[in-house]
Short mmCIF file of the C-alpha atoms (twelve columns), coordinates in Angstrom:
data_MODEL
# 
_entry.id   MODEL 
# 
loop_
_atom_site.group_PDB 
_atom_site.id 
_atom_site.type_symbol 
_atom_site.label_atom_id 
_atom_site.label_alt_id 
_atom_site.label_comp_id 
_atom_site.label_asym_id 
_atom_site.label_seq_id 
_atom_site.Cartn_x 
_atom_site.Cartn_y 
_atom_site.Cartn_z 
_atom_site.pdbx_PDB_model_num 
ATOM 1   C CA . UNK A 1   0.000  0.000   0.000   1 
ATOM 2   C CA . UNK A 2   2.835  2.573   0.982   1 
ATOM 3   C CA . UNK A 3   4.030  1.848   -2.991  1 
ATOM 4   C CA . UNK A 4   1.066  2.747   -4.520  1 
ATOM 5   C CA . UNK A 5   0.619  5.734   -2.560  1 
ATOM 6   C CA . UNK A 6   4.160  7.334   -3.448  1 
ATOM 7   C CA . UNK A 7   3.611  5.871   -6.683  1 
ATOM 8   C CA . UNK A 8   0.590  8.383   -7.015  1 
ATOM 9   C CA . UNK A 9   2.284  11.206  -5.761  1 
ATOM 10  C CA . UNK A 10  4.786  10.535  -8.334  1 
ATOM 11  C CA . UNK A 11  2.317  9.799   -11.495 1 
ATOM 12  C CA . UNK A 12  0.925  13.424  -10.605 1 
ATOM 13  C CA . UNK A 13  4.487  14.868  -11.848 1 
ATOM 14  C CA . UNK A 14  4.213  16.437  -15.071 1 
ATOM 15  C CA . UNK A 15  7.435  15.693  -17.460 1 
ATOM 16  C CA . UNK A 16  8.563  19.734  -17.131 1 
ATOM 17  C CA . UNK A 17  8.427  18.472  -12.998 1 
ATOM 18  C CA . UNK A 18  10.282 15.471  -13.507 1 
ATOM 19  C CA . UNK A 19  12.574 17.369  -16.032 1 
ATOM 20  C CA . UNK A 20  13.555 20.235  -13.080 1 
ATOM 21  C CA . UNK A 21  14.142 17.386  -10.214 1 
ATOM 22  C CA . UNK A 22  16.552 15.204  -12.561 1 
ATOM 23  C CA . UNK A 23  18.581 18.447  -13.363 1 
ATOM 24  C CA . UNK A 24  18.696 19.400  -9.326  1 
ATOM 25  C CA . UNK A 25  19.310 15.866  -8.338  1 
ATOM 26  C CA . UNK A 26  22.404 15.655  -10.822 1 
ATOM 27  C CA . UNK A 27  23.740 18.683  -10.022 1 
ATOM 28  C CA . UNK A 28  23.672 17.759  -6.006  1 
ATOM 29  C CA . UNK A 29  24.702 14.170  -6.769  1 
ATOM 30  C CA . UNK A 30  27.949 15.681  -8.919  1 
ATOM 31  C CA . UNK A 31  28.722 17.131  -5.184  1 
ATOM 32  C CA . UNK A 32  29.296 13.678  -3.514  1 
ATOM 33  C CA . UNK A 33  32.572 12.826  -2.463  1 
ATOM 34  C CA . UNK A 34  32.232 9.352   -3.504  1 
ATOM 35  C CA . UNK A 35  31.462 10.472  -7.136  1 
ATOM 36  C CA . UNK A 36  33.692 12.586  -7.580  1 
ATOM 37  C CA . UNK A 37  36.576 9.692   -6.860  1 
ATOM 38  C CA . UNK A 38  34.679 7.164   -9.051  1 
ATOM 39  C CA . UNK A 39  36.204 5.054   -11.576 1 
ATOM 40  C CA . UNK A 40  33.197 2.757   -12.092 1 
ATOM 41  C CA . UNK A 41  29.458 3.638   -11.111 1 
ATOM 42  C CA . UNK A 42  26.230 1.244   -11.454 1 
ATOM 43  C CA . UNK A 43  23.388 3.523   -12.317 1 
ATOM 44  C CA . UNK A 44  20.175 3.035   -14.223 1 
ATOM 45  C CA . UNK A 45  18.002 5.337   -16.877 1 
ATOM 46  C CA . UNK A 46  14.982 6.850   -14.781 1 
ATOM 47  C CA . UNK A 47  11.365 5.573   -16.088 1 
ATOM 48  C CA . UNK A 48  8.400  7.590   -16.212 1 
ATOM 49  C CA . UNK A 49  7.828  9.950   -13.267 1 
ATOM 50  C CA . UNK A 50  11.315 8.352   -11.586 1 
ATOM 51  C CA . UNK A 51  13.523 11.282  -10.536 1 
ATOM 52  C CA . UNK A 52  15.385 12.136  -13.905 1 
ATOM 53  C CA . UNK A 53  18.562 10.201  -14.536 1 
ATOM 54  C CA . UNK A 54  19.805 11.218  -17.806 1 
ATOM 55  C CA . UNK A 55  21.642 14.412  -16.974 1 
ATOM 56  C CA . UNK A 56  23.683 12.572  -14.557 1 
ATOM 57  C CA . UNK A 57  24.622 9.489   -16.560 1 
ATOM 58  C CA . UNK A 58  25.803 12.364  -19.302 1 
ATOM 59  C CA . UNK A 59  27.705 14.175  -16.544 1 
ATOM 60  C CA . UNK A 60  29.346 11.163  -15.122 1 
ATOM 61  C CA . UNK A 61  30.402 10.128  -18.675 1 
ATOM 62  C CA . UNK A 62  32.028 13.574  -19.342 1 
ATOM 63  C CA . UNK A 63  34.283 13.652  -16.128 1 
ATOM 64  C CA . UNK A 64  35.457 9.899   -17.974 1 
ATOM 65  C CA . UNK A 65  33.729 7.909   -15.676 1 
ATOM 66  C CA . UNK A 66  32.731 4.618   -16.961 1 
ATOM 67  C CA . UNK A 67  28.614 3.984   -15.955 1 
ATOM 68  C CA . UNK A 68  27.577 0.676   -15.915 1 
ATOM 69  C CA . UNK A 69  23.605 0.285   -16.790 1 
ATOM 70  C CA . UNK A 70  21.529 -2.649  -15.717 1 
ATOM 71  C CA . UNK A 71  19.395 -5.072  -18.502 1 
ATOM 72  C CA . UNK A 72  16.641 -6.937  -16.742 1 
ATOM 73  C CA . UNK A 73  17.029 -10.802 -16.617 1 
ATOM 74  C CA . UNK A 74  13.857 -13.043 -16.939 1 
ATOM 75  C CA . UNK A 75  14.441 -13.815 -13.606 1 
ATOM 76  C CA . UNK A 76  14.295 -10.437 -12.556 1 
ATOM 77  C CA . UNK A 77  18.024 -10.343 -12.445 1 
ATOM 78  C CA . UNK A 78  20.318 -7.386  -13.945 1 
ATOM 79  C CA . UNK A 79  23.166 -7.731  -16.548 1 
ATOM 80  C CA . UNK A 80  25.268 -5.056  -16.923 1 
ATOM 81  C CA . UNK A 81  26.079 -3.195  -20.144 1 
ATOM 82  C CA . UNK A 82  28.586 0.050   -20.586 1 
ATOM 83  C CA . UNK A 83  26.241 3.506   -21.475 1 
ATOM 84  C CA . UNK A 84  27.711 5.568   -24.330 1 
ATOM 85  C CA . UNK A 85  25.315 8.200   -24.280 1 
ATOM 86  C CA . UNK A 86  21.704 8.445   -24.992 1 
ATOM 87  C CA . UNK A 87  22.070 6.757   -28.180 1 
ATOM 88  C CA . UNK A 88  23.506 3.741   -26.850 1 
ATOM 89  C CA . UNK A 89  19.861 2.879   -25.077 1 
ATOM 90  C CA . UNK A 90  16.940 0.866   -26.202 1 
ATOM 91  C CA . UNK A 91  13.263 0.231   -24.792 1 
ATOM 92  C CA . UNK A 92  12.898 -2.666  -23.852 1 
ATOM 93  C CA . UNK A 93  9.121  -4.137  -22.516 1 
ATOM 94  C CA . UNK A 94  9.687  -6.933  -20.474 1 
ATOM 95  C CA . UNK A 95  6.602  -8.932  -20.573 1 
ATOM 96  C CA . UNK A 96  3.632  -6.843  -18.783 1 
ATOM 97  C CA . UNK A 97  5.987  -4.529  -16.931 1 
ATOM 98  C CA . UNK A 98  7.026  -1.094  -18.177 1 
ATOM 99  C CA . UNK A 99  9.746  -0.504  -20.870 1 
ATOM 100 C CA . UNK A 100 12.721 -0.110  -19.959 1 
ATOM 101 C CA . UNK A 101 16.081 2.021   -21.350 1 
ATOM 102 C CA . UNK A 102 18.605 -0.425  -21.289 1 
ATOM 103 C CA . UNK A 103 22.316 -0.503  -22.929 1 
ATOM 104 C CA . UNK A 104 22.322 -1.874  -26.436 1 
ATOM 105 C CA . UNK A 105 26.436 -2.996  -26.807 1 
ATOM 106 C CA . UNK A 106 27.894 -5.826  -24.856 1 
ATOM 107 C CA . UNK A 107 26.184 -7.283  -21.664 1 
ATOM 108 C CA . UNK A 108 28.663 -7.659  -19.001 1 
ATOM 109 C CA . UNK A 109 27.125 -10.294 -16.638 1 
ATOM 110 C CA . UNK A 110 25.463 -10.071 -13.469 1 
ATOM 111 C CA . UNK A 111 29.194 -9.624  -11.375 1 
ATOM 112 C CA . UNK A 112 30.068 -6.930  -13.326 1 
ATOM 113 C CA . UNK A 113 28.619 -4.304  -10.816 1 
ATOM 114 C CA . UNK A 114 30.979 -5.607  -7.853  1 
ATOM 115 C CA . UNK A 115 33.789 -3.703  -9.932  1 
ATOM 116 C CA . UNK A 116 31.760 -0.210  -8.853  1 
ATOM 117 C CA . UNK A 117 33.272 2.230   -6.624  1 
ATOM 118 C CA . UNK A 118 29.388 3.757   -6.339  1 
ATOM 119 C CA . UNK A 119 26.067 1.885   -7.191  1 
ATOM 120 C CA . UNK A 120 23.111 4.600   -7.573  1 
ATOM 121 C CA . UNK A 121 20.148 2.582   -6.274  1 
ATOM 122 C CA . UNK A 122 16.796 3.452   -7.588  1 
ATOM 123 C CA . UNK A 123 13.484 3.440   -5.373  1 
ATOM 124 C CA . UNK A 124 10.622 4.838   -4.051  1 
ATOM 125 C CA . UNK A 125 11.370 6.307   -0.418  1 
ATOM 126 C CA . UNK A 126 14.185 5.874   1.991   1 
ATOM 127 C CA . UNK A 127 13.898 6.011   6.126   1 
ATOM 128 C CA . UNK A 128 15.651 8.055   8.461   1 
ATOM 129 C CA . UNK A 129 17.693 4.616   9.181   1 
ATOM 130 C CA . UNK A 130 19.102 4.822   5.698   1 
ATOM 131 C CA . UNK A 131 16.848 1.837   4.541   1 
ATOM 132 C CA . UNK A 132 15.131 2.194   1.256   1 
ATOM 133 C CA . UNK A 133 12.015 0.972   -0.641  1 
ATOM 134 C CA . UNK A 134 11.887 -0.574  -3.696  1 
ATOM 135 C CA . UNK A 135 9.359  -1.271  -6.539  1 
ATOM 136 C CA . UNK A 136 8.891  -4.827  -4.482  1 
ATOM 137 C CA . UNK A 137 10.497 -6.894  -7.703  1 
ATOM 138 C CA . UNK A 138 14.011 -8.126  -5.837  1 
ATOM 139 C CA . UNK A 139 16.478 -6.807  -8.540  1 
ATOM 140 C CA . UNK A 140 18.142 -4.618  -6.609  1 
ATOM 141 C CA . UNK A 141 18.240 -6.989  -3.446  1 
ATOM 142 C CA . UNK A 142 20.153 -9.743  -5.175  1 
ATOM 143 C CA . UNK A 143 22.764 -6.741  -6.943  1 
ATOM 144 C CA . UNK A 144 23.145 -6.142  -3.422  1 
ATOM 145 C CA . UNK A 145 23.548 -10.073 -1.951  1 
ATOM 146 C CA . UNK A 146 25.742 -10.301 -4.731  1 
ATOM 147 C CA . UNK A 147 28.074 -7.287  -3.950  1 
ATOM 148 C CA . UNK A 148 27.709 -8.782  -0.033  1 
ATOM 149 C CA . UNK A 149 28.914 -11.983 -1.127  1 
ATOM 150 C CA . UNK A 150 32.294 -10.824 -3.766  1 
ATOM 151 C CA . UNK A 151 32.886 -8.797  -0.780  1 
ATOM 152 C CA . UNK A 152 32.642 -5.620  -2.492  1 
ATOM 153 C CA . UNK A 153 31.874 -2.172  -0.351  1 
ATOM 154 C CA . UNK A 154 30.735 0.107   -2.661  1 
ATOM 155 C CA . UNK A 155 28.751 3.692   -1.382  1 
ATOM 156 C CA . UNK A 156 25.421 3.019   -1.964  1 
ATOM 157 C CA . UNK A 157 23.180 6.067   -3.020  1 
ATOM 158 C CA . UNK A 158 19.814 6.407   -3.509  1 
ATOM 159 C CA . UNK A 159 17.912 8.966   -6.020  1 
ATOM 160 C CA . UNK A 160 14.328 10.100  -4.778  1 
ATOM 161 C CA . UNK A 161 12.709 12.934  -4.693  1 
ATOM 162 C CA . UNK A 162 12.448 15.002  -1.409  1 
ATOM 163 C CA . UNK A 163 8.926  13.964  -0.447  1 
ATOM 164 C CA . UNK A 164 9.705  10.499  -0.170  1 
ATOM 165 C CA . UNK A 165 12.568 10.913  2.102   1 
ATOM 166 C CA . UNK A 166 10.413 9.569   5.313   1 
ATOM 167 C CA . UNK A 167 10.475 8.582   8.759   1 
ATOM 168 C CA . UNK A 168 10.070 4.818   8.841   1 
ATOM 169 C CA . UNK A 169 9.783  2.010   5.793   1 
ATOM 170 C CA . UNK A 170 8.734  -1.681  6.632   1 
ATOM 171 C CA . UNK A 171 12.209 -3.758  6.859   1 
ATOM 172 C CA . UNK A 172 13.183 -7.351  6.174   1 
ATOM 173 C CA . UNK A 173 15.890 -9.372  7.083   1 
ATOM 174 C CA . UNK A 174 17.870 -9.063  3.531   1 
ATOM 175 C CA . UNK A 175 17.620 -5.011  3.341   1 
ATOM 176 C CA . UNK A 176 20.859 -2.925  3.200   1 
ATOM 177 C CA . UNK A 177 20.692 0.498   3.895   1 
ATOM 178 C CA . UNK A 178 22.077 3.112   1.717   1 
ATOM 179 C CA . UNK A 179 24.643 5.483   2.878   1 
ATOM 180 C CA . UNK A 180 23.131 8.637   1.333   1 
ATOM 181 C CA . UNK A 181 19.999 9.811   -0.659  1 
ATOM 182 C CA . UNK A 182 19.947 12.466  -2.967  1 
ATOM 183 C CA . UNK A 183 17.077 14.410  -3.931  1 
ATOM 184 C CA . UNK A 184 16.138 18.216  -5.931  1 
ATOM 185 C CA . UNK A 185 16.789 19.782  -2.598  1 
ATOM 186 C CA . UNK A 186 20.298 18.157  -1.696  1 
ATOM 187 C CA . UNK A 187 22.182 15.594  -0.117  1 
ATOM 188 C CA . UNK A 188 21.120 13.265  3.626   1 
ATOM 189 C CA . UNK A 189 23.657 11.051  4.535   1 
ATOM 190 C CA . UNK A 190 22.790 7.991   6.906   1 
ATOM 191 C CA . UNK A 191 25.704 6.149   9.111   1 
# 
């Protein structure tokens, strides 16, 4: 039920609204520490009223940093592929769910995202605690059991807008929490 209600808020957006937060959220998000030393980051392209994505991938790639996008799996897994700019993405409809940008060139494999110095998580609020809520599918869960298990630390950030940045979210036992959110307004860092 929480989903569907910031799911709501966020289908209210029009795209000049989503447009404004993407370019605020990549300009904070350019601030972080953590980006600014990255070699490698694991992002994703931003769907429908998701906090815009696109201005940061293109920033990222500009400083020479290589970005790493995720391809859905039929198992609700992510491949990897390398983003060379808007032009390098397809849509992609998996099934019943919405499309998708993903990377057209070379798929990577599922491990390729434990070679990221930063992973930019998406979802749809984040607690005080640092623990986030997803879209309830388990992709990002198992890039994050599989980072746990190679051993790799990488900072995890969330992208959200500022609304959705909220006391409590309901918790299982596999959550990780993120050490930062960004959203239009700025950076919250969790410890």
């Amino acid at each position: 039920m929480l989903r569907r209600e910031f799911l709501a808020v966020r289908n209210r957006l029009t795209a000049d609204d989503v447009r404004a937060a993407g370019d605020a959220l990549a300009a904070h998000a350019l601030e972080l520490h953590e980006l600014a030393h990255a070699r490698v980051v694991a992002a994703y392209v931003s769907v429908g009223a998701e906090p815009g994505t696109l201005a940061l991938l293109d920033a990222l790639r500009a400083r020479g940093v290589r970005v790493l996008l995720p391809a859905l799996l039929p198992d609700n897994d992510l491949d990897w592929g390398a983003y060379e700019g808007k032009g390098s993405l397809a849509r992609v409809r998996h099934g019943g769910k919405m499309a998708l940008l993903e990377p057209v060139g070379e798929r990577l494999g599922p491990d390729a995202v434990t070679g990221a110095d930063v992973v930019l998580l998406p979802g749809i609020a984040v607690d005080a605690r640092g623990r986030r809520l997803g879209r309830g599918g388990g992709s990002y869960d198992r890039v994050l059991a599989r980072l746990e298990q190679a051993g790799a630390h990488p900072s995890l950030v969330v992208l959200l807008y500022d609304a959705e940045v909220v006391e409590r979210v309901p918790e299982e036992a596999h959550d990780r929490p993120v050490q930062a959110v960004v959203t239009p307004s700025g950076v919250r860092r969790f410890t």
